[in-house]
VEXVEXRO-804153 format. One line per 2 residues: number of its first residue (from 1); for each residue z, y, x of C-alpha. Coordinates in nm, 4 decimals. Layout:
REM residues N
NUM	Z,Y,X ~ ...
END
This chain:
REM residues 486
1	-9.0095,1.1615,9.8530 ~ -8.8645,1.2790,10.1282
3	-9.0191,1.2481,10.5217 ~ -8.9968,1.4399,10.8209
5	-9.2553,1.6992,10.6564 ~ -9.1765,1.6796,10.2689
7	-8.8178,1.7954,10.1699 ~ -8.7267,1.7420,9.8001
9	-8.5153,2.0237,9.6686 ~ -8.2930,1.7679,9.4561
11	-8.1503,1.7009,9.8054 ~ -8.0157,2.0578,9.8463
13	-7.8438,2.0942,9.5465 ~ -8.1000,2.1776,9.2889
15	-8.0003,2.0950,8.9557 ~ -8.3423,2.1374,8.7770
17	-8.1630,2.1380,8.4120 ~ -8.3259,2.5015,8.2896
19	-7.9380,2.6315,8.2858 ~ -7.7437,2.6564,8.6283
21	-7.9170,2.8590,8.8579 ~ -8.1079,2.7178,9.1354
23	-8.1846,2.9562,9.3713 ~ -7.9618,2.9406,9.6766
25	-8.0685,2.5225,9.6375 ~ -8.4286,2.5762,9.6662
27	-8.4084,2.8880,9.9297 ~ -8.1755,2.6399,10.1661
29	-8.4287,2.4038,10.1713 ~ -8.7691,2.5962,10.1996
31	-8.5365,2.7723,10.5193 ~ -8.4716,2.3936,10.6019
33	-8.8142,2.3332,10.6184 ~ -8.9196,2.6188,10.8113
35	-8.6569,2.4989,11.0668 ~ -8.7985,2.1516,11.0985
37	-9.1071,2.3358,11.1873 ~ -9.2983,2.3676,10.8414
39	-9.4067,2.0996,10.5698 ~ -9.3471,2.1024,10.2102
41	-9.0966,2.1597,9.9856 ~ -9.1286,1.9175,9.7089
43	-9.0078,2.0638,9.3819 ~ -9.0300,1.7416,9.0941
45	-9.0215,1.7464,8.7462 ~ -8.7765,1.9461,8.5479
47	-8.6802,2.2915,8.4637 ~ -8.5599,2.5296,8.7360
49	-8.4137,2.8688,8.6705 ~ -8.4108,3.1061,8.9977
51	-8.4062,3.4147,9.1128 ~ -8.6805,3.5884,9.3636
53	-8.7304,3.3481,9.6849 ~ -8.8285,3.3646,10.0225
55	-9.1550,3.1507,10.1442 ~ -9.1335,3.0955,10.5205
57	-9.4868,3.0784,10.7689 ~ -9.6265,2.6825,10.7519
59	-9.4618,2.5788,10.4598 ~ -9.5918,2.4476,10.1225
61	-9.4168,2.4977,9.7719 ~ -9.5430,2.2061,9.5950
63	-9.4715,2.2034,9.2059 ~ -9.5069,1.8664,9.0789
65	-9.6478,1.7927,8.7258 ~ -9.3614,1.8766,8.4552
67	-9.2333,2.1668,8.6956 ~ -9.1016,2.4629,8.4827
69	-9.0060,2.7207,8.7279 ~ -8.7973,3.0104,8.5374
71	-8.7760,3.3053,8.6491 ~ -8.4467,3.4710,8.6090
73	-8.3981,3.7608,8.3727 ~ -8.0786,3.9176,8.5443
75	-8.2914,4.2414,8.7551 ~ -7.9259,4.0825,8.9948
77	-8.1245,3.8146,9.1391 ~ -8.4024,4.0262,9.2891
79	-8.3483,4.1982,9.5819 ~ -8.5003,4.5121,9.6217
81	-8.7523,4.5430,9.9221 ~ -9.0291,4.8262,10.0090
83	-9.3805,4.7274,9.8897 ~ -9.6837,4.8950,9.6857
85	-9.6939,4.9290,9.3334 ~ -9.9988,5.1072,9.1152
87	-10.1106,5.2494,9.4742 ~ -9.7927,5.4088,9.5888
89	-9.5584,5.2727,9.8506 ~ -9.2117,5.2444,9.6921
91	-8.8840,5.0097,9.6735 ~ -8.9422,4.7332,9.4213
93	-8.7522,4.4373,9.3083 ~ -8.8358,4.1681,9.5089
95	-9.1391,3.8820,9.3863 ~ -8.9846,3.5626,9.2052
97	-9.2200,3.3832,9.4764 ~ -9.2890,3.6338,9.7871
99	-9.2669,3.6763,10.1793 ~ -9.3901,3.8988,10.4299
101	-9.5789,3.8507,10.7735 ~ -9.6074,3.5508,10.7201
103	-9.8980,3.2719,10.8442 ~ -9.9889,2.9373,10.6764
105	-9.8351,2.9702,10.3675 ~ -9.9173,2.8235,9.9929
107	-9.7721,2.7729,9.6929 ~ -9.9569,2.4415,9.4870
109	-9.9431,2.1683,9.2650 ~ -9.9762,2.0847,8.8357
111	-9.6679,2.3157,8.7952 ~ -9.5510,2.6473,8.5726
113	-9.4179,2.9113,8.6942 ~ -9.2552,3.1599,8.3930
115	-9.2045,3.4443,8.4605 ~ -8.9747,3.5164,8.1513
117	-9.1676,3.8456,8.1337 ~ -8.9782,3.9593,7.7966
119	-8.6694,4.1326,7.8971 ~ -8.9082,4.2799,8.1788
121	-9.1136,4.4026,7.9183 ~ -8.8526,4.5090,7.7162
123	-8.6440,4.7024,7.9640 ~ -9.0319,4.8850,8.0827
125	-9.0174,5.0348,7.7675 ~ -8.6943,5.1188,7.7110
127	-8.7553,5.3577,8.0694 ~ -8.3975,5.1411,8.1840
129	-8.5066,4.9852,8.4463 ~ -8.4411,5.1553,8.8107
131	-8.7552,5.0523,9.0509 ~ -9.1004,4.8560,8.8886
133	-9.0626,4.5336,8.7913 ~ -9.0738,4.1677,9.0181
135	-9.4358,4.0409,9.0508 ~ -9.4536,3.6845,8.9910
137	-9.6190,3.6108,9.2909 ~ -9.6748,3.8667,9.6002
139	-9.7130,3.8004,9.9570 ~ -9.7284,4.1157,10.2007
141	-9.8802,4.1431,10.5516 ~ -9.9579,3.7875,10.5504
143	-10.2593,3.5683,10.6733 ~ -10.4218,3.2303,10.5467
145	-10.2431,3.2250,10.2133 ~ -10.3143,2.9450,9.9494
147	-10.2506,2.9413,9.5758 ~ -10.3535,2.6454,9.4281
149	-10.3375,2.4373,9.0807 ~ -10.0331,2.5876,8.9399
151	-10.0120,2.7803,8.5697 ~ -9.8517,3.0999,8.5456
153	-9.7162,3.2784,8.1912 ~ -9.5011,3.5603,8.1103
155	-9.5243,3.7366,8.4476 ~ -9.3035,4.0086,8.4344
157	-9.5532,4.2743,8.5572 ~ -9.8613,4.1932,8.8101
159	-9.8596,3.7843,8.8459 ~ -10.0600,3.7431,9.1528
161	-10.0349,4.0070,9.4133 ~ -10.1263,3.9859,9.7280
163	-10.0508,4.3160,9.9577 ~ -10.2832,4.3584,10.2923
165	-10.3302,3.9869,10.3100 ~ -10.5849,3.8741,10.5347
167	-10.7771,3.4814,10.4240 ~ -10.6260,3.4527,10.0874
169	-10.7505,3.1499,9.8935 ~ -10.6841,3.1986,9.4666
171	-10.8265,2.8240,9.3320 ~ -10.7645,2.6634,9.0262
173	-10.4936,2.8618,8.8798 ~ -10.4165,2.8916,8.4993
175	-10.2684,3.2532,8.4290 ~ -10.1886,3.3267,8.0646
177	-9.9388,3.6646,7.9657 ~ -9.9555,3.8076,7.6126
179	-10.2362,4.0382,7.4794 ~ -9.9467,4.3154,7.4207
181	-9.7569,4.2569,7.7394 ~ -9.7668,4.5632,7.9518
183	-9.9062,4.5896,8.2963 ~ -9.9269,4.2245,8.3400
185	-10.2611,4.2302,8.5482 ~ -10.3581,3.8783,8.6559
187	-10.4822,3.8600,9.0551 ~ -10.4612,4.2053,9.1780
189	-10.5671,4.1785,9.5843 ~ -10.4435,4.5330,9.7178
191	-10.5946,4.6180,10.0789 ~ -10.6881,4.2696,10.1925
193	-10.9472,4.0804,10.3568 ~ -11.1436,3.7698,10.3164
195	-11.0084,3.6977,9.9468 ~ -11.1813,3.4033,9.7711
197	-11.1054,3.3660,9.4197 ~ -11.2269,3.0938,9.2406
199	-11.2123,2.8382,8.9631 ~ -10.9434,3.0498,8.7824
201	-10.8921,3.0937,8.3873 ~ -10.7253,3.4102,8.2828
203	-10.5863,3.5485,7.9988 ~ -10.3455,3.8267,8.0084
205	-10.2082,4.1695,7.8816 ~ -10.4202,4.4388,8.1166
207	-10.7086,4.3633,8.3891 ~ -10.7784,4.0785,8.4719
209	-10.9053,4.0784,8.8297 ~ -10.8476,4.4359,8.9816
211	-10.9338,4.5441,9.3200 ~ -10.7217,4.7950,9.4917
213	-10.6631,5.0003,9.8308 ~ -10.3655,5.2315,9.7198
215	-10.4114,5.5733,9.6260 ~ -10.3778,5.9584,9.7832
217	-9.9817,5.9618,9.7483 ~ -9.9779,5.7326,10.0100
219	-10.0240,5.8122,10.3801 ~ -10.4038,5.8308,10.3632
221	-10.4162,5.7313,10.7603 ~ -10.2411,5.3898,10.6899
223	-10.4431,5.2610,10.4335 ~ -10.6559,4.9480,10.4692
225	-10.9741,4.8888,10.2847 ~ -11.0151,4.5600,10.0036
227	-11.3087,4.3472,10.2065 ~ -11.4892,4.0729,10.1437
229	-11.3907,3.9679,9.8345 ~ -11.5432,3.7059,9.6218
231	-11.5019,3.6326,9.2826 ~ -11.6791,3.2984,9.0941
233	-11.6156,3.0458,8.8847 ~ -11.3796,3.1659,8.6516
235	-11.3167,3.1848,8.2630 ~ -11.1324,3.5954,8.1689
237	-10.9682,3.6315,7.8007 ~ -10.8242,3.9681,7.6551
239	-10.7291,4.2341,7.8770 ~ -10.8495,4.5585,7.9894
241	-11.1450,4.4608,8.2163 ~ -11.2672,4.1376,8.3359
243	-11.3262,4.2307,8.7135 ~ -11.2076,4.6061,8.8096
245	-11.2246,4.7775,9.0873 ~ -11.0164,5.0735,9.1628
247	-10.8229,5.2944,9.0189 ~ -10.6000,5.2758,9.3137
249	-10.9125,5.2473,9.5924 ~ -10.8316,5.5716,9.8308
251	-10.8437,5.2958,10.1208 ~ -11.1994,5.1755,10.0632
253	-11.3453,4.8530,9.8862 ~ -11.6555,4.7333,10.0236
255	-11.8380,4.3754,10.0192 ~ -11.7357,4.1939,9.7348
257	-11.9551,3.9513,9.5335 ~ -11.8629,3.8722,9.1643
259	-12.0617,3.5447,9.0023 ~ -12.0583,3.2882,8.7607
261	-11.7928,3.4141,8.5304 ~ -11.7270,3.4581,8.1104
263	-11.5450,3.7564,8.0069 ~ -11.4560,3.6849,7.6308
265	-11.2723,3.9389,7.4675 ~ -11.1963,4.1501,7.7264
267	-11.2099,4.5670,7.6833 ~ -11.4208,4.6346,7.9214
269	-11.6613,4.3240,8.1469 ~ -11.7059,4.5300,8.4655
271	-11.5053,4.7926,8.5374 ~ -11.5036,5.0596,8.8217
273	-11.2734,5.3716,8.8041 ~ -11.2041,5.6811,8.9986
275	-11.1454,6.0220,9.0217 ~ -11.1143,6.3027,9.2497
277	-10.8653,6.3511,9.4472 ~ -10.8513,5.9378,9.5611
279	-11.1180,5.9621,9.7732 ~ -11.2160,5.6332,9.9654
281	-11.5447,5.4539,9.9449 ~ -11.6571,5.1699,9.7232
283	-11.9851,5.0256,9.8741 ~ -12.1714,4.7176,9.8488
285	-12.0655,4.5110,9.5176 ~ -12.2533,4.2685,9.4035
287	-12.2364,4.1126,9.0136 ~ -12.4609,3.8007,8.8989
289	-12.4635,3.5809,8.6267 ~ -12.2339,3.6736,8.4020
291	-12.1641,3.6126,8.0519 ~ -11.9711,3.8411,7.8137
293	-11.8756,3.8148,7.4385 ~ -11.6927,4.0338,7.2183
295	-11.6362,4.3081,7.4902 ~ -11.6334,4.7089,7.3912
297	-11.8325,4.7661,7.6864 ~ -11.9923,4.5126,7.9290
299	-12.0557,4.7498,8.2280 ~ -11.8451,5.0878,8.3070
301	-11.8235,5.3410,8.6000 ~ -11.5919,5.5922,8.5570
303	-11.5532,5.8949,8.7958 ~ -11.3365,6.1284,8.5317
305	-11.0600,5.8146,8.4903 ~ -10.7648,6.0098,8.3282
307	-10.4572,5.8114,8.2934 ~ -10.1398,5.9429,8.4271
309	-10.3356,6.3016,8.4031 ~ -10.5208,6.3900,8.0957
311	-10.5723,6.7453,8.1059 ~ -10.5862,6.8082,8.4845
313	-10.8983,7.0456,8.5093 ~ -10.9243,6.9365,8.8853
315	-11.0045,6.5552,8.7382 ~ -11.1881,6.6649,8.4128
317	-11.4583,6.9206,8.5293 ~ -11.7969,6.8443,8.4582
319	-11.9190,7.1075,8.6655 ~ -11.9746,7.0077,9.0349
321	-11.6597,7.0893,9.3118 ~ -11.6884,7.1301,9.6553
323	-11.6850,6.7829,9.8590 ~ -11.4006,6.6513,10.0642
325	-11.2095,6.3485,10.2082 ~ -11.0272,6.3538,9.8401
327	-11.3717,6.2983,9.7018 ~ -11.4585,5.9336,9.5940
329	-11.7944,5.7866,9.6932 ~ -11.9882,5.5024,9.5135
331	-12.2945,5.3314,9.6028 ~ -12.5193,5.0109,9.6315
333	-12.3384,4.8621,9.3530 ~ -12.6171,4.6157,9.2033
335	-12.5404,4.3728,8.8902 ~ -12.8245,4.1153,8.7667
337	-12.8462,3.8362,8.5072 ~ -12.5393,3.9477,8.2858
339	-12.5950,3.8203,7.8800 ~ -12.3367,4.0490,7.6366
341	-12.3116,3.9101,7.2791 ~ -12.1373,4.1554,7.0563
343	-12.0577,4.4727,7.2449 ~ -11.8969,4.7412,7.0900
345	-11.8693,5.0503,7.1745 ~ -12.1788,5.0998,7.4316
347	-12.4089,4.9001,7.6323 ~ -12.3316,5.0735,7.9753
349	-12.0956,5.3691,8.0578 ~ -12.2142,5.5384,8.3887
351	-12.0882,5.8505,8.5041 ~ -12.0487,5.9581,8.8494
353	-11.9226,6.2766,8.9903 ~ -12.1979,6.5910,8.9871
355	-12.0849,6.7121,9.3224 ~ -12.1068,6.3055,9.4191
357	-12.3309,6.1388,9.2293 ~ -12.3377,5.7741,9.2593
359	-12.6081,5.6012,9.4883 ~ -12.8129,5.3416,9.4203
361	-12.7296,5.1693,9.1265 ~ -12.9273,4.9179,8.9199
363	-12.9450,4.6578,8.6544 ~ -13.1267,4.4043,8.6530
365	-13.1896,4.1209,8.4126 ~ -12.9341,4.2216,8.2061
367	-12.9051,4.1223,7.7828 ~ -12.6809,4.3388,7.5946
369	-12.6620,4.2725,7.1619 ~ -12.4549,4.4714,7.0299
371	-12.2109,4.4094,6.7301 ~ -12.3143,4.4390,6.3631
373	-11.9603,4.5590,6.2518 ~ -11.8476,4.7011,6.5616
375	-11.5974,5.0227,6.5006 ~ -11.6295,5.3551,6.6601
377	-11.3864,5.4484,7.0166 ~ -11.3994,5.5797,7.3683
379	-11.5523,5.3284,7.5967 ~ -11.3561,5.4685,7.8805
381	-11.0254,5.6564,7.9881 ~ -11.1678,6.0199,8.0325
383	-11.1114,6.3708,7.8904 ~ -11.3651,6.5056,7.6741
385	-11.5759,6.2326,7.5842 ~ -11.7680,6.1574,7.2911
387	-11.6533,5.8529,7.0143 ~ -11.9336,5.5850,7.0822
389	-12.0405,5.3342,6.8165 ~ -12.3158,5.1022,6.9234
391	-12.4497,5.3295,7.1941 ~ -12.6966,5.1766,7.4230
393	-12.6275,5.2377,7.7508 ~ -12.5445,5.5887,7.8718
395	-12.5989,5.7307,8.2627 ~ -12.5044,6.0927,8.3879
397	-12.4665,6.1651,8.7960 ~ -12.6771,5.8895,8.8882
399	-12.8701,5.9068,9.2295 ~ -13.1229,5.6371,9.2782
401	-13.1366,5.3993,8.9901 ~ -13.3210,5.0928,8.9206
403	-13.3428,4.9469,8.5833 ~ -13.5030,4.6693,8.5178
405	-13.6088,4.3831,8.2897 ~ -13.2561,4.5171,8.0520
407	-13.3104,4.4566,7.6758 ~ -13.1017,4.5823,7.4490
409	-13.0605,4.4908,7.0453 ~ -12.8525,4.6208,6.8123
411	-12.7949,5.0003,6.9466 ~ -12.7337,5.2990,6.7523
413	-12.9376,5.6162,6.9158 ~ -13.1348,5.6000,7.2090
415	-13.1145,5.2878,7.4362 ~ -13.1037,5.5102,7.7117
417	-12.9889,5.8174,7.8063 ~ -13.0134,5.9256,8.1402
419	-12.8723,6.3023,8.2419 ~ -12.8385,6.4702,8.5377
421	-12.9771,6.2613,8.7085 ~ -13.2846,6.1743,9.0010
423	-13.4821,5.9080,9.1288 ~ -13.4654,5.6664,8.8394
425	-13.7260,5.3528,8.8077 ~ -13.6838,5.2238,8.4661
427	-13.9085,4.8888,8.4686 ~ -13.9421,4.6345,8.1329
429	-13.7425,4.7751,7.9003 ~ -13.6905,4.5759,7.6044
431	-13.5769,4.8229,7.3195 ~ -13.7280,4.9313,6.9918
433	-13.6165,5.3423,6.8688 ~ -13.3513,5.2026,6.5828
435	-13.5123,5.4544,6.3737 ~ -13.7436,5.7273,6.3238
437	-13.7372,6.0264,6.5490 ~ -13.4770,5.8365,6.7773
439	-13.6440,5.7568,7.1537 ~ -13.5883,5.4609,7.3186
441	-13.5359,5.6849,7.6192 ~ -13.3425,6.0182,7.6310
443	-13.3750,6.1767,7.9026 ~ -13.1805,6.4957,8.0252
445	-13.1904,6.7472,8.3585 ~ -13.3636,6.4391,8.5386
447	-13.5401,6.4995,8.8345 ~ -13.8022,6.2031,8.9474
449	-13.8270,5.9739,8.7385 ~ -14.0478,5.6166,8.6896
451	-14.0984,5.4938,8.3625 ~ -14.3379,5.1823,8.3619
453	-14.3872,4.8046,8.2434 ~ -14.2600,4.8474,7.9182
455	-14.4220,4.8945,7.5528 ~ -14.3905,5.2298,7.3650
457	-14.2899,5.2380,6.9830 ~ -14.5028,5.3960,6.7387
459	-14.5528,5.7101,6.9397 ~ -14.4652,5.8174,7.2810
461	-14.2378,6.1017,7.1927 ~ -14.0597,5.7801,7.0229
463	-14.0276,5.5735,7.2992 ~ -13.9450,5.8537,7.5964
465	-13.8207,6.2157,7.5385 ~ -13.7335,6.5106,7.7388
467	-13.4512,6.6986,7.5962 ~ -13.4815,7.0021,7.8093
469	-13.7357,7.2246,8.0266 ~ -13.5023,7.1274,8.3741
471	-13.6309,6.7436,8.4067 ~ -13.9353,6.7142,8.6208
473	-14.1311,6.4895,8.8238 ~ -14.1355,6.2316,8.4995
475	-14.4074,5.9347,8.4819 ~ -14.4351,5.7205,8.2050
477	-14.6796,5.3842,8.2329 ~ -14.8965,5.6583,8.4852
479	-14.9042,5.9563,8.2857 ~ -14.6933,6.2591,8.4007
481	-14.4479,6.3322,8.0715 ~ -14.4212,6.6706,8.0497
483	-14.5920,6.6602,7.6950 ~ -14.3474,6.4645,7.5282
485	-14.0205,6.7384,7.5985 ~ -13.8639,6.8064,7.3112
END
């Protein structure tokens, strides 16, 4: 197949037998190509074990049908170069399939590209391994970056990672890593812009989509914000969230627009975590039409997220702390038409900071059923918190909330509890009080709030209640609701 443009990697030596190793064969001839001025490198069918290589600006790695790239197991054939890794700049072993500041480059075709994760995963656990594990696929400081068609398995840690990319293009890919496999995130775009992901099916070992910026340990000053992003069209099995943004977001994340996705099986469906001392700014998210099944919790935001520091009083006060540039801010994060069959654990986690509460939130034509035989757990990563079983959904530290047209079937408790809290406007409710004495609405130290459109139960102290003499400024369908506090 060769031409002018197309170079076949045959022709430089590559065996393509799944034994001798092929990398120096297929590097020689992506370099030729980059020396003829760019084209493709054309890998055809067969097996091809290699170690990390070295993309090159205007070149295309094409994997034919009945490709089986293998990555090699020997930590030997991966060089070890300075990138990011869980939000901290640090030496890592080198990508199987990387390159930095580069322009114009893709990787496509009907091919696989294994990973051969397990003696990655193996030597992670063992604590033998010297620097974090190769990324499948991980281009840094590059610009108009496609990914196209290919399936990738058994990623040894993150499989596609793309590192303050600018026009990155995710379409069509097939990503599958075991339930148990550790860290093994699927498209993780860390302080990029313009990222379109789309037509993608997932299925792997943590989240599968997470957003990222870095964190505080690195130099704050040199961080870049994650920027319009969109997410759509795409199937997400398993995992730890569906779409998540954070924890590593100290850079900023702002304008990103999730839609037209299933989440089936996954922990959580959408997922945003924090905690003090990252500071950075998520702002303007936008989630629509959305289906979930078999999830422990469609919808969580997380402001006490304690992994890595369970304990620290600094991240696990409740009580409000005095404001700085290490304090994370959230706001006009809307999500509309989601349908969740068989949640778990709760309907909706909320929780922002008290010092920061987050601004202007809402749901919005959002079904949540929650399952018959679901068990009890912690719907989030947090100190302190309370085993949920079929909770409805739960807000605290919420300024300027908007509810509306949200049924809810199935729950446990109240539908809704909203504490410390102001300026809610809670609009069609569709819940019934699972039993009696139990309010559809709980609320708690809630200044301001609108409670309208929807149909009490059998009395009003059913269907809203005040659990303390703090909240004020409550209406419910018109009438002020002082007389309903507990």
């Amino acid at each position: 197949m060769n031409s002018p443009a197309v170079l076949d990697v045959r022709d430089f030596g590559a065996a393509g037998d799944g034994k001798a190793l092929d990398t120096a064969a297929i590097q020689a001839c992506l370099d030729a190509c980059s020396a003829q001025g760019g084209g493709t490198v054309w890998v055809p069918a067969g097996a091809y074990l290699t170690g990390a290589l070295s993309l090159h600006s205007y070149v295309t790695l094409h994997l034919d049908a009945g490709v089986r790239l293998l990555g090699s197991t020997d930590p030997a054939h991966y060089p070890i170069i300075r990138s990011r890794w869980e939000g901290v700049d640090r030496d890592t072993y080198a990508p199987l399939l990387g390159g930095a500041n580069l322009t114009h480059i893709a990787v496509t075709g009907r091919g696989v590209v294994d990973g051969q994760g397990a003696a990655w995963w193996q030597r992670h656990r063992a604590g033998s391994l010297a620097h974090p594990r190769p990324r499948l696929i991980s281009f840094q400081d590059c610009r108009n970056v496609r990914i196209a068609g290919i399936t990738c398995i058994n990623s040894p840690s993150w499989t596609v990672s793309p590192l303050r990319c600018e026009n990155v293009t995710v379409d069509g890919i097939t990503i599958v890593n075991p339930q148990d496999s550790p860290n093994t995130d699927g498209i993780n775009p860390d302080s990029c812009r313009n990222v379109h992901i789309a037509n993608c099916h997932i299925d792997v070992g943590d989240d599968c989509i997470a957003i990222k910026s870095g964190t505080e340990a690195s130099d704050r000053s040199a961080l870049q914000p994650c920027e319009n992003i969109t997410v759509t069209n795409c199937t997400m099995l398993h995992g730890h969230g569906g779409v998540v943004i954070g924890s590593e977001m100290s850079g900023s994340v702002r304008n990103v627009v999730i839609s037209n996705c299933v989440f089936d099986g996954t922990d959580r469906g959408i997922r945003f975590k924090s905690r003090r001392g990252r500071g950075g700014v998520v702002e303007d998210v936008r989630v629509t039409n959305i289906i979930m099944r078999d999830v422990l919790c469609p919808v969580t935001v997380n402001l006490y997220y304690a992994v890595g520091v369970w304990g620290d009083p600094d991240v696990a006060d409740r009580r409000p702390r005095a404001t700085s540039d290490n304090t994370p801010t959230f706001r006009r994060i809307h999500i509309s038409h989601v349908t969740a069959l068989d949640a778990r654990l709760a309907a909706g986690f909320i929780i922002g900071l008290p010092e920061k509460p987050l601004e202007d939130f809402s749901l919005s034509d959002v079904s949540v059923m929650m399952a018959p035989d679901a068990e009890a757990g912690y719907p989030e990563m947090a100190d302190g918190l309370e085993i949920m079983q079929r909770t409805g959904f739960y807000l605290r530290n919420v300024s300027g909330l908007r509810l509306h047209s949200v049924s809810l079937q199935g729950h446990a408790g109240p539908a809704l509890q909203l504490v410390d809290s102001c300026d809610a406007d809670v609009f069609a409710l569709a819940a019934r009080s699972p039993e009696p004495g139990v309010p559809v609405i709980s609320l708690c130290n809630v200044a301001r709030a609108l409670v309208h459109g929807s149909l009490p139960g059998d009395s009003r102290d059913q269907y809203v209640r005040i659990e303390d003499d703090q909240s004020h400024g409550v209406m419910v369908n018109g009438a002020t609701a002082q007389a309903v506090a507990a």
